[in-house]
MARVO-357638 format. One record per residue (C-alpha): residue number from 1; residue in three letters; x, y, z. Coordinates in nm, 2 decimals, always signed. Each point is the difference from the previous one (the first is absolute). Layout:
residues N
num NUM, residu ALA, east X, north Y, up Z
...
***
This chain:
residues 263
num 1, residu UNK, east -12.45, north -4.45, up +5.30
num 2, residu UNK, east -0.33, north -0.02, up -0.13
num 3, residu UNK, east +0.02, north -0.40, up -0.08
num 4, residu UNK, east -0.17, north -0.23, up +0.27
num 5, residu UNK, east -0.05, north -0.34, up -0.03
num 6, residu UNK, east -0.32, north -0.18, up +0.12
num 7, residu UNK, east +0.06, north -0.26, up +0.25
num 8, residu UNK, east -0.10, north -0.35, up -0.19
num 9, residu UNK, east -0.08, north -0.34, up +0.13
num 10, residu UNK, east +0.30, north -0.22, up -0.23
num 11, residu UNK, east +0.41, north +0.08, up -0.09
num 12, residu UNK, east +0.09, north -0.33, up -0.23
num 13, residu UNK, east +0.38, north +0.05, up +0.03
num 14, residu UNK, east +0.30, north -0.22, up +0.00
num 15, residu UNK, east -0.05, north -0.27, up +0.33
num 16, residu UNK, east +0.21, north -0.24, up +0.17
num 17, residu UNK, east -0.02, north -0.37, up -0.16
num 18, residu UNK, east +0.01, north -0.30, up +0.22
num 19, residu UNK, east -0.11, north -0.32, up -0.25
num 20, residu UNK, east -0.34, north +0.07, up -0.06
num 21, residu UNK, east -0.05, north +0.24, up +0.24
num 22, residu UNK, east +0.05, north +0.38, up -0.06
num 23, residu UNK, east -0.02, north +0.24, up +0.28
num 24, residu UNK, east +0.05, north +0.37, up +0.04
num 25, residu UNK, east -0.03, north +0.25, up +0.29
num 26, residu UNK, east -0.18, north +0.34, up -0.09
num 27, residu UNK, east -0.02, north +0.35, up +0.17
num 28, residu UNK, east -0.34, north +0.19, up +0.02
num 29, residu UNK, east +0.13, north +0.15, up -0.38
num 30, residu UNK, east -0.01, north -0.37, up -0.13
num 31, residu UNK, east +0.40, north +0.04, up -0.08
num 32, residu UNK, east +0.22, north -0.26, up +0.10
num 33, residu UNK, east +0.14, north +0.05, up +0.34
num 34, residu UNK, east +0.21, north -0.21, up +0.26
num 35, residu UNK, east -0.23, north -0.23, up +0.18
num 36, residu UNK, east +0.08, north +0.20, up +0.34
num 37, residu UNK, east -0.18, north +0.32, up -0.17
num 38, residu UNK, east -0.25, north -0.22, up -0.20
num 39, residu UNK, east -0.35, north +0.13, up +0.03
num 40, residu UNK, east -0.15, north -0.35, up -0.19
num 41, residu UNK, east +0.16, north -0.30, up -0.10
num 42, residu UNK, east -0.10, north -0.19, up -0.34
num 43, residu UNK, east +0.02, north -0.35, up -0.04
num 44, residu UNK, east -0.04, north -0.13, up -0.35
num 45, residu UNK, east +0.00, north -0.40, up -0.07
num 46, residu UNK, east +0.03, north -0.17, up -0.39
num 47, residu UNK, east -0.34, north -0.19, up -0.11
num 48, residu UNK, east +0.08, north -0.16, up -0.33
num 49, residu UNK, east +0.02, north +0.32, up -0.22
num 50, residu UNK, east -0.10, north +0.26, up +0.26
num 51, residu UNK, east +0.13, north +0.13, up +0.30
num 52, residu UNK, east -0.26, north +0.00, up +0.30
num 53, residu UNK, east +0.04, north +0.35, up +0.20
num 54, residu UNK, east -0.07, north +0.08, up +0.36
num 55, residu UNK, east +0.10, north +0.36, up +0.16
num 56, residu UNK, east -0.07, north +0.02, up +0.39
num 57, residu UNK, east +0.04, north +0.25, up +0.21
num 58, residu UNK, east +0.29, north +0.07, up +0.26
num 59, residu UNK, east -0.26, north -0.14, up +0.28
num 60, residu UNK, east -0.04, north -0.26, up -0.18
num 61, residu UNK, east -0.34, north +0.07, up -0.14
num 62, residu UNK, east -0.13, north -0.09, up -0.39
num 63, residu UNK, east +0.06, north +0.29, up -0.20
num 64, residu UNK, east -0.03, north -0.17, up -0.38
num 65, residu UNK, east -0.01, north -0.27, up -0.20
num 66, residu UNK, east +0.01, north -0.08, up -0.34
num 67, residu UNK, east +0.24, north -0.13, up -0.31
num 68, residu UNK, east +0.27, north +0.06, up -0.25
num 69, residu UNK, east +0.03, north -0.13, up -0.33
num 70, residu UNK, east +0.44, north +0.06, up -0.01
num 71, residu UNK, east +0.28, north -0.06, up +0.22
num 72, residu UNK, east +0.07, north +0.38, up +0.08
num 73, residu UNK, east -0.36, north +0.06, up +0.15
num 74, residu UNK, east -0.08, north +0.26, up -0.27
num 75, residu UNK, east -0.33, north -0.12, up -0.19
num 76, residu UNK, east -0.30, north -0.10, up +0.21
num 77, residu UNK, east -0.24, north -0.26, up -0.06
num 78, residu UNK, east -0.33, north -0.09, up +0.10
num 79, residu UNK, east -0.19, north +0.18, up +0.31
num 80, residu UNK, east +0.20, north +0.20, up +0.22
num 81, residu UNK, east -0.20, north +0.03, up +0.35
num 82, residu UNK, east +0.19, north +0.29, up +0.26
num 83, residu UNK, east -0.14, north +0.05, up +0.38
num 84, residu UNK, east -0.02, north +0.22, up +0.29
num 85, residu UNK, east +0.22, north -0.09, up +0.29
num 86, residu UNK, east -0.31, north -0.06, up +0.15
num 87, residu UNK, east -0.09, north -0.29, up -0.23
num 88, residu UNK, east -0.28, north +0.17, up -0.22
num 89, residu UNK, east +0.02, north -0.03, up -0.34
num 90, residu UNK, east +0.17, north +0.33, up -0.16
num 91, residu UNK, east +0.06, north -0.09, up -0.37
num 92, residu UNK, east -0.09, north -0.23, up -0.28
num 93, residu UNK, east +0.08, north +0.04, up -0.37
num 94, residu UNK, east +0.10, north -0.26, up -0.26
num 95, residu UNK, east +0.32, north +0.04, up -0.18
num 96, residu UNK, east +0.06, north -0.21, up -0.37
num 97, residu UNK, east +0.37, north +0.02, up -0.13
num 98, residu UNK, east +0.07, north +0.27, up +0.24
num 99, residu UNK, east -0.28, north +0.21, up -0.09
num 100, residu UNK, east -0.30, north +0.09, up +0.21
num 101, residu UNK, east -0.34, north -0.11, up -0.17
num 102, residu UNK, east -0.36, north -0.03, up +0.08
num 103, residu UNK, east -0.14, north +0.14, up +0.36
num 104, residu UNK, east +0.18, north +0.16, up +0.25
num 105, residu UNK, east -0.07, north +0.05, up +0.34
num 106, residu UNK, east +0.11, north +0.15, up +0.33
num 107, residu UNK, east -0.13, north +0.08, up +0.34
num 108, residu UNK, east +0.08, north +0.20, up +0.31
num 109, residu UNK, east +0.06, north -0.18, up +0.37
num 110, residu UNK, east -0.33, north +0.07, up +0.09
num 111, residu UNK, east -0.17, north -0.24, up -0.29
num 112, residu UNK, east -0.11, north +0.28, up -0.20
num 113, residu UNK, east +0.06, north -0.01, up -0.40
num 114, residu UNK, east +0.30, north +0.27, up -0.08
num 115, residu UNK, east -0.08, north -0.06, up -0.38
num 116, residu UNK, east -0.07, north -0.23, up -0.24
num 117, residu UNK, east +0.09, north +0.03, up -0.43
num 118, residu UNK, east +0.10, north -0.20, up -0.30
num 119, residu UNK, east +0.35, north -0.03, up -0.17
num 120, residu UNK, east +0.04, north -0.12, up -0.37
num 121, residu UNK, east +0.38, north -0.04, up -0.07
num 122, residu UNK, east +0.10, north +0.19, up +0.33
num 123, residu UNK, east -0.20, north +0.26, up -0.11
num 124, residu UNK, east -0.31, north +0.16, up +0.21
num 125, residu UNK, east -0.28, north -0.03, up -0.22
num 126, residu UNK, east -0.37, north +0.06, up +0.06
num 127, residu UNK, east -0.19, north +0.15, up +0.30
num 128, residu UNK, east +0.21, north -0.01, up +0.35
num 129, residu UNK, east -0.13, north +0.11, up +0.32
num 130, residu UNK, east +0.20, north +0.11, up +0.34
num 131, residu UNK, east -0.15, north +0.03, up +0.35
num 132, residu UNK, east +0.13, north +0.16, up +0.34
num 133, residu UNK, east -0.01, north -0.22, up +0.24
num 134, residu UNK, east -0.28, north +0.11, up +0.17
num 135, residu UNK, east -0.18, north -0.15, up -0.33
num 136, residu UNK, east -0.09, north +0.32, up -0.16
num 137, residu UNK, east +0.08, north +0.04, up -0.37
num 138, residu UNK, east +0.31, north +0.22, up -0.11
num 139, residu UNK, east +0.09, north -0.03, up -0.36
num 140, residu UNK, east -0.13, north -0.13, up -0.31
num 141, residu UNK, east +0.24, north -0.03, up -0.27
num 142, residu UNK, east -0.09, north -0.17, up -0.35
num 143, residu UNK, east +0.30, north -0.15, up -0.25
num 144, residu UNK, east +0.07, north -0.09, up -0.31
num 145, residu UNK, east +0.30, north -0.24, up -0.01
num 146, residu UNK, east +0.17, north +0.21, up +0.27
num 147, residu UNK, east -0.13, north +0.32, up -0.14
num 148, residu UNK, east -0.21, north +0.22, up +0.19
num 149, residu UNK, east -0.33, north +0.12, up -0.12
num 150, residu UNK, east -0.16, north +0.17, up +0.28
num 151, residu UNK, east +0.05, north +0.03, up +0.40
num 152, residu UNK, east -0.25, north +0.12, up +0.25
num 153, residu UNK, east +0.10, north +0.05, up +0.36
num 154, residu UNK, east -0.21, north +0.04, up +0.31
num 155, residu UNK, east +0.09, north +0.18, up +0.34
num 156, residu UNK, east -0.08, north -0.15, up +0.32
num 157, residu UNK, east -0.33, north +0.11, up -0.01
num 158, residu UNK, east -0.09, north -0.11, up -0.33
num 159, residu UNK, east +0.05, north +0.33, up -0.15
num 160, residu UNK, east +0.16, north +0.03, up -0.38
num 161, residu UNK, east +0.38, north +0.10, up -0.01
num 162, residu UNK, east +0.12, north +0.22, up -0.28
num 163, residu UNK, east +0.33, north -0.03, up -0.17
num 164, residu UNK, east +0.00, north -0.41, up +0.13
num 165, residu UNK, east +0.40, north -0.09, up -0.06
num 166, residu UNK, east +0.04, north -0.38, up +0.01
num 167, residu UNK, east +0.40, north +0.03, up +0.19
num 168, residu UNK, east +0.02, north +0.32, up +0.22
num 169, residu UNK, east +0.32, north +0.02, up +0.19
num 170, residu UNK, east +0.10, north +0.05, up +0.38
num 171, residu UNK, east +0.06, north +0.33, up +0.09
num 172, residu UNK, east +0.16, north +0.15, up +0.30
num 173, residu UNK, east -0.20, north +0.28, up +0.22
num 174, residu UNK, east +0.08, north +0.33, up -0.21
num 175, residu UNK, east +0.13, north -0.22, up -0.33
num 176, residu UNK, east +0.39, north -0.03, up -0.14
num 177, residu UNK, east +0.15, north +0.35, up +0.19
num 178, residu UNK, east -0.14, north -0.08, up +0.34
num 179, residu UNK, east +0.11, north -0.36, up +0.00
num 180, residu UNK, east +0.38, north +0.14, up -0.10
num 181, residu UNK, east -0.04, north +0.31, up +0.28
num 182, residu UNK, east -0.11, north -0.32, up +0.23
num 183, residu UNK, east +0.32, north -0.18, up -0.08
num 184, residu UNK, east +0.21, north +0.27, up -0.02
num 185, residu UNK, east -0.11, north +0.10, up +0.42
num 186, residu UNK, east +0.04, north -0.29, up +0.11
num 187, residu UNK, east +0.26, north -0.11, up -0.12
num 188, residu UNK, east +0.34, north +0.06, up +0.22
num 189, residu UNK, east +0.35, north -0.11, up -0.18
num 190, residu UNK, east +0.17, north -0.30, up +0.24
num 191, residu UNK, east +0.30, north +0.14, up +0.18
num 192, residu UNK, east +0.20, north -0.35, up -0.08
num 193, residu UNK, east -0.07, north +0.05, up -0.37
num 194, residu UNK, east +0.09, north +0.39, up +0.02
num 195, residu UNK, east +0.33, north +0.01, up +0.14
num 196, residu UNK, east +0.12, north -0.27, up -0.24
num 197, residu UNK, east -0.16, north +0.24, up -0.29
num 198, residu UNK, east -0.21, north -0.31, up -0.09
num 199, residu UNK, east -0.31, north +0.10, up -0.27
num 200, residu UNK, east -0.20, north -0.19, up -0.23
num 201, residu UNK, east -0.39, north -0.04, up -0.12
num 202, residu UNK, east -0.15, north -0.26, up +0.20
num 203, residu UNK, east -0.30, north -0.14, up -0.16
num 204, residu UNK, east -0.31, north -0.11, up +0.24
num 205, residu UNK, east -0.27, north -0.22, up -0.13
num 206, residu UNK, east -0.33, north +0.02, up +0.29
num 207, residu UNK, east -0.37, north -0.17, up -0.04
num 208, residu UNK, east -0.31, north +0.29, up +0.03
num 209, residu UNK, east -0.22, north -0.18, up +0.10
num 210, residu UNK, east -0.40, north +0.01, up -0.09
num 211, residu UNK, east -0.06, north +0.23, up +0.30
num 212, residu UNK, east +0.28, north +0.20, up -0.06
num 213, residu UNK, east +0.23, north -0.08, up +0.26
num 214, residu UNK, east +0.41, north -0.08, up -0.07
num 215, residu UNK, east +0.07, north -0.40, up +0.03
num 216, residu UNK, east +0.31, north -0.22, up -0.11
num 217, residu UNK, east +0.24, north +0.26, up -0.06
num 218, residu UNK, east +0.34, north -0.12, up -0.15
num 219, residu UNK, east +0.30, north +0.12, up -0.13
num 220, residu UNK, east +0.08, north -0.10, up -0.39
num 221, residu UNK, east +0.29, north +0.16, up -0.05
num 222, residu UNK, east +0.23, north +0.06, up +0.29
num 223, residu UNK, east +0.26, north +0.28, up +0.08
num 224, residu UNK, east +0.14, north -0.05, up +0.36
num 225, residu UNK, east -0.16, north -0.17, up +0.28
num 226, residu UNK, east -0.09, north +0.30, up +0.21
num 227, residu UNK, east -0.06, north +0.19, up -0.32
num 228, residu UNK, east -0.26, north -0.30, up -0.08
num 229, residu UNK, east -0.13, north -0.02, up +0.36
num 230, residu UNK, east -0.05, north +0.39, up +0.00
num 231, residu UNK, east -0.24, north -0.03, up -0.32
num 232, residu UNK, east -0.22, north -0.29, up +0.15
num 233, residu UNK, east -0.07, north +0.22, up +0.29
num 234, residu UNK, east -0.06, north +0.29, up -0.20
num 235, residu UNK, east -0.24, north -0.21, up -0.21
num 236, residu UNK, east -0.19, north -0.15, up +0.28
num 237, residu UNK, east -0.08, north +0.36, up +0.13
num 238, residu UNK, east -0.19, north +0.08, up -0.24
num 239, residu UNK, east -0.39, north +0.07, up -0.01
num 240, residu UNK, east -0.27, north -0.21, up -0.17
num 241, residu UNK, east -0.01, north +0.09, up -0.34
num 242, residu UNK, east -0.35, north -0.02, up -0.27
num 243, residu UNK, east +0.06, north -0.36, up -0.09
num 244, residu UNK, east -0.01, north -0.13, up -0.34
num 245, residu UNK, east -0.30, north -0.14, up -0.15
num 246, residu UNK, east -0.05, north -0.22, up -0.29
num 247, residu UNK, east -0.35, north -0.05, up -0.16
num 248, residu UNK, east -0.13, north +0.26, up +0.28
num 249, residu UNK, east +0.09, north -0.18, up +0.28
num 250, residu UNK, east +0.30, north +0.02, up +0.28
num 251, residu UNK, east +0.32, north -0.20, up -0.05
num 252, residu UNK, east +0.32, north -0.08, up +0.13
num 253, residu UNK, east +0.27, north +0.11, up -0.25
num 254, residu UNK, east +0.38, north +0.01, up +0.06
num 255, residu UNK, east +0.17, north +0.31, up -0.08
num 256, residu UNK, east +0.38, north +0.09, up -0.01
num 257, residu UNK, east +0.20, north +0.36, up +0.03
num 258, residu UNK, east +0.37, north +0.12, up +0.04
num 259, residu UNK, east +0.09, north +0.16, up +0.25
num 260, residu UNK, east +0.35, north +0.21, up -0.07
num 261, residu UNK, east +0.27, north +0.02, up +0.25
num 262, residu UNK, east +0.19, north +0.28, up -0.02
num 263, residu UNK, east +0.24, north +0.22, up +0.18
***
């Protein structure tokens, strides 16, 4: 229950071929999705060698561009460059034979750098520096071909942090037992599913987001539709937890729990 995953930019998966053209429709997890539920659309379009990549938005707004060096979108090349749906610039980092390499940057909405560091081999290496975005410095970390050597963290107002943890995971108000006394309250067994002696573990998948609050809840694994319908209610009721954070600041992660159905 403990594993999240933090919401990236890319998902290079199997696409649709038309000639030279690939296309694919992505949800907000970057999987591979009908293009009625598609969050994003990626077209991709064969230059010589290379295959030229741009993801937009559902509106219809620039999201990414860069390239591929094979035909089943797995190994970057070149500078990949990601945006905002407001247009500003989000992302840039260079990729050679799939690897990231040399300076990377990214930025928040409001133009302000989010951090900046160097890769060698896809591997942090050297001094990297993160931001909040009202511009005030949160973490310095320092690597050695991915290693870490030493971390210092700042509050809010610039005061030292002890114990700094690079990954520190959501938690709900009250931790593991209160999210499961949560569930278990609110949760009321369909009458449908009850007199047909219908149980099962449904398994709900549900974005918290980087201020906490419950977004994009869906069902992975299904049991019966008012069984399913029951735990998206259930899920949506809930409070904001303590979002994640990664290198001391507040991100979005997705994270998934069962939720057993039994009479």
């Amino acid at each position: 229950m403990k594993n999240f995953i933090l919401l990236s930019i890319f998902l290079f998966s199997t696409p649709l071929f038309s000639q030279d053209t690939l296309i694919s429709y992505l949800d907000w997890y970057k999987e591979v999705c009908d293009q009625d539920t598609a969050d994003f659309k990626r077209k991709c379009y064969k230059a010589d060698t290379i295959w030229l990549c741009q993801v937009y938005f559902k509106s219809g707004e620039l999201n990414a561009t860069g390239a591929f060096l094979n035909d089943s979108l797995t190994i970057k090349t070149g500078e990949w460059i990601s945006y905002h749906k407001s247009g500003n610039l989000e992302d840039k980092s260079i990729y050679i034979d799939g690897k990231l390499e040399g300076l990377s940057r990214s930025w928040y909405d409001n133009k302000v750098l989010k951090f900046e560091g160097s890769f060698v081999a896809d591997s942090a290496h050297g001094d990297w520096h993160w931001y909040l975005e009202n511009g005030r410095k949160c973490a310095y970390e320092t690597y050695n071909y991915g290693e870490l050597l030493g971390v210092v963290f700042w509050d809010e107002k610039g005061r030292i942090q002890e114990n700094p943890q690079i990954h520190l995971e959501p938690e709900f108000p009250g931790g593991e037992k209160e999210l499961g006394r949560f569930i278990s309250k609110k949760i009321k067994y369909p009458a449908d599913a009850y007199v047909q002696n219908i149980e099962g573990i449904v398994s709900v998948s549900f974005v918290i987001d980087k201020d906490g609050s419950i977004t994009k809840v869906k069902i992975e694994e299904s049991v019966y539709p008012s069984i399913d319908a029951m735990a998206i209610k259930t899920i949506k009721k809930q409070p904001k937890w303590k979002p994640a954070k990664l290198h001391n600041i507040p991100v979005s992660v997705r994270f998934t729990i069962p939720i057993n159905f039994s009479i």
